[in-house]
C-alpha positions as CSV (number, residue, x, y, z in Angstrom):
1,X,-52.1,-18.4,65.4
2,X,-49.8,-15.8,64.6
3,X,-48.8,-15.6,60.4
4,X,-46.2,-18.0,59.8
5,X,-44.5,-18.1,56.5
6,X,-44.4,-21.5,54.6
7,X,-40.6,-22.1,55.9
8,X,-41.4,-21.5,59.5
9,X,-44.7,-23.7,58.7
10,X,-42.2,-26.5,57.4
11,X,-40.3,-26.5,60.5
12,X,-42.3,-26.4,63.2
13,X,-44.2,-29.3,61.5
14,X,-40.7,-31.0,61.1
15,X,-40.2,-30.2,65.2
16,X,-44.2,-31.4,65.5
17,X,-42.8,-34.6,63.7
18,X,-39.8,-35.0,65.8
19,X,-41.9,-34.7,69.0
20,X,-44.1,-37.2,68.2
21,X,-41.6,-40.1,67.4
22,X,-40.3,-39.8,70.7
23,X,-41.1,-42.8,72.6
24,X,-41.4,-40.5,75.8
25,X,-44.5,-39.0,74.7
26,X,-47.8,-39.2,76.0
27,X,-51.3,-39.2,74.9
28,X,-52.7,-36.1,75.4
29,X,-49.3,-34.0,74.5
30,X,-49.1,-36.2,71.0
31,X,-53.3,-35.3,70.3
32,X,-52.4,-31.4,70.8
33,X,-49.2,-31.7,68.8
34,X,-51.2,-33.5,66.1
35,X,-54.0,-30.4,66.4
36,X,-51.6,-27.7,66.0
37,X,-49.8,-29.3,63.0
38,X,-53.5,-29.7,61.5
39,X,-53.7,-26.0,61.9
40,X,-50.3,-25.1,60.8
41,X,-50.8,-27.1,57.7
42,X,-54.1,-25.8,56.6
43,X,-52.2,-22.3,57.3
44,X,-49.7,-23.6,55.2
45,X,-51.2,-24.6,52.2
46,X,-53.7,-20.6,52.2
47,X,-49.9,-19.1,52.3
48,X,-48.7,-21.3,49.4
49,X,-52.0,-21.0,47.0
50,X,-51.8,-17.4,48.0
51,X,-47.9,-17.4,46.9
52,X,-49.1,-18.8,43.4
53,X,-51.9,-16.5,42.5
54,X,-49.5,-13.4,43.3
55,X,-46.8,-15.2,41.1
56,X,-49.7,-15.5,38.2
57,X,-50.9,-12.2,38.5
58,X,-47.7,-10.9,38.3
59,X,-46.7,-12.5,35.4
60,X,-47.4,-10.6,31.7
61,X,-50.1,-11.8,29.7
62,X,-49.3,-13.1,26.3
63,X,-49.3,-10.1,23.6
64,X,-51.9,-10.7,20.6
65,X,-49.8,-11.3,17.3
66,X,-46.8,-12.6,19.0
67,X,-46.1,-16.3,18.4
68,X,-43.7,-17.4,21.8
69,X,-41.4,-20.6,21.2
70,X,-39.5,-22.7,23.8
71,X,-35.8,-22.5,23.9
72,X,-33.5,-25.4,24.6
73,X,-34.0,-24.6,28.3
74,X,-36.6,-24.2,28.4
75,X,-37.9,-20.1,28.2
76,X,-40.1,-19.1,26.1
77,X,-38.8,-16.1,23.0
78,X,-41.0,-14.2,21.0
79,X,-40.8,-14.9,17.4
80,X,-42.3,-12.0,14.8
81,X,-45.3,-12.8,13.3
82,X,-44.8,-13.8,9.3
């Protein structure tokens, strides 16, 4: 399967979906639509677990002897130690 991104995951599984309502469909075209969307969903899901462990690693680790509050929307500030 060549690398799809999550977005060109999402719709070929949306045109997958489409495909499949269509009461002009038959049997053995719906079972290898249903395969590849099995495929392109796994794929999907290793591309958005990879997405959120580059996000975490990316992010800055909390410094020792800062305190960090929450803001009214919701960010976090550093407050000095007392």
């Amino acid at each position: 399967m060549t690398e799809l991104t999550f977005e060109e995951s999402k719709a070929r599984l949306d045109e997958i979906a489409d495909a499949v309502a269509s009461p002009d469909i038959d049997l053995d075209e719906a079972l290898s639509l249903y395969e590849e969307a099995v495929k392109i969903s796994l794929h999907a899901c290793d591309v958005s677990e990879a997405d959120v462990m580059e996000f975490q690693a990316v992010e800055e680790p909390p410094q020792e002897g800062v305190e960090y509050a929450l803001v009214a929307d919701g960010s976090e500030t550093e407050d000095e130690p007392e």
